[in-house]
C-alpha positions in Angstrom: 8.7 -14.6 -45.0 10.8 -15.1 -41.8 13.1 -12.3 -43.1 10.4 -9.7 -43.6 8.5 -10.5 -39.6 12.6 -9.9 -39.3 13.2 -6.7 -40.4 9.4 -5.6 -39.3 9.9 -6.8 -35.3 13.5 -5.6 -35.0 12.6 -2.3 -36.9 9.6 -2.1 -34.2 11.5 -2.5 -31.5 14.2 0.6 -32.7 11.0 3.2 -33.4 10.3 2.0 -29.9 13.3 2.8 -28.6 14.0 5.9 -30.9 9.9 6.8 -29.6 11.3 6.7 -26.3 14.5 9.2 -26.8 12.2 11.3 -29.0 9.0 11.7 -27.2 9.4 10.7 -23.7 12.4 12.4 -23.1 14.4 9.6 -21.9 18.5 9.6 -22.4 19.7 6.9 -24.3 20.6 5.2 -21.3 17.2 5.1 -19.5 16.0 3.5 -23.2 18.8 1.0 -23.1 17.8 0.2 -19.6 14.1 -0.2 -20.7 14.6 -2.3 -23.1 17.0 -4.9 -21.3 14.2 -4.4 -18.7 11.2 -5.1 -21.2 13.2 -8.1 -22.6 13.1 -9.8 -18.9 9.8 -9.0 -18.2 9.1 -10.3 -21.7 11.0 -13.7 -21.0 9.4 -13.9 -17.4 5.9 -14.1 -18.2 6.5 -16.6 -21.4 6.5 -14.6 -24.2 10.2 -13.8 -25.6 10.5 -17.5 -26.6 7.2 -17.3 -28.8 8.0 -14.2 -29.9 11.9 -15.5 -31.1 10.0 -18.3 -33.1 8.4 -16.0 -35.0 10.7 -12.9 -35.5 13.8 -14.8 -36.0 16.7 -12.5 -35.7 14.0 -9.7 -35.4 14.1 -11.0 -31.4 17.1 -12.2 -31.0 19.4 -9.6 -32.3 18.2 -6.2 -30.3 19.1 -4.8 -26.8 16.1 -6.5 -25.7 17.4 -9.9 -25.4 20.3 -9.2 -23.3 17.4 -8.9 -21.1 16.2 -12.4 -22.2 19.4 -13.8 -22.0 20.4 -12.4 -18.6 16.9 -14.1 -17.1 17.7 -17.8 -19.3 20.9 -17.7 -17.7 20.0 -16.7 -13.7 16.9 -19.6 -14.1 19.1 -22.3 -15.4 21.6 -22.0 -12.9 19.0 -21.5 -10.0 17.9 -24.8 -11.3 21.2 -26.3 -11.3 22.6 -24.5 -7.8 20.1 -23.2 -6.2 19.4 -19.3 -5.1 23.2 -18.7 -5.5 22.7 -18.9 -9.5 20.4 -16.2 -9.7 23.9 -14.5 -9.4 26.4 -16.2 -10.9 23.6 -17.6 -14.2 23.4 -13.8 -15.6 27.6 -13.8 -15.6 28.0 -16.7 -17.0 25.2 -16.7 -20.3 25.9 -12.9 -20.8 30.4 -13.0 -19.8 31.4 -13.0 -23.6 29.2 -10.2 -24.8 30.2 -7.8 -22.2 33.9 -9.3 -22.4 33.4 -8.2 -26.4 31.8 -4.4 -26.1 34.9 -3.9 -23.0 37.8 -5.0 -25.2 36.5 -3.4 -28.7 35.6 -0.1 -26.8 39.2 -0.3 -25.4 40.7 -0.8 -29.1 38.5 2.0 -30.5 39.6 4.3 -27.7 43.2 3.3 -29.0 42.3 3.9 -32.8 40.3 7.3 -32.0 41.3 10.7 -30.3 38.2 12.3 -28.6 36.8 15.5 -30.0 36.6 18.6 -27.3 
């Protein structure tokens, strides 16, 4: 049953996203932005953790929780080194996933020629 609250959460969250694009107008940027942003909010007021127990992958998988992890990682290290971690926390949890999208986007960009 986990895989089907799975597929329904994450496949919520895209007609959320794709709801966004298609009805409010907003680039796919501004969504992407939302999203991280909704995951944050989601993970500051307690919910994102209750929400991963019961979606699985559903939760943990989308856009949205780079927002969650980005907020785990800034209060941990506020915990551990005070008001300084708030910046160097959100680096550190989130370093290999960015590190990841930077060097495959660099080897597509070698595999690929650009249309125009």
């Amino acid at each position: 049953m986990i895989f089907v609250w799975a597929f329904l959460v994450g496949g919520l969250i895209c007609v959320i996203g794709q709801l966004l694009m298609d009805v409010a107008g907003l680039t796919p940027a501004h969504t992407m932005s939302a999203l991280v942003v909704s995951g944050a909010v989601l993970n500051g007021i307690g919910v994102y953790d209750r929400l991963i127990d019961f979606a699985g992958a559903g939760m943990t998988v989308p856009i949205t929780s780079f927002g969650n992890s980005l907020v785990e990682g800034a209060m941990a290290e506020v915990e551990q080194n005070g008001i300084i971690g708030v910046l160097t926390g959100i680096f550190e949890v989130t370093s290999a996933g960015i590190s990841a999208a930077i060097i495959f986007g660099f080897l597509a960009s070698l595999a690929f020629k650009p249309k125009g």
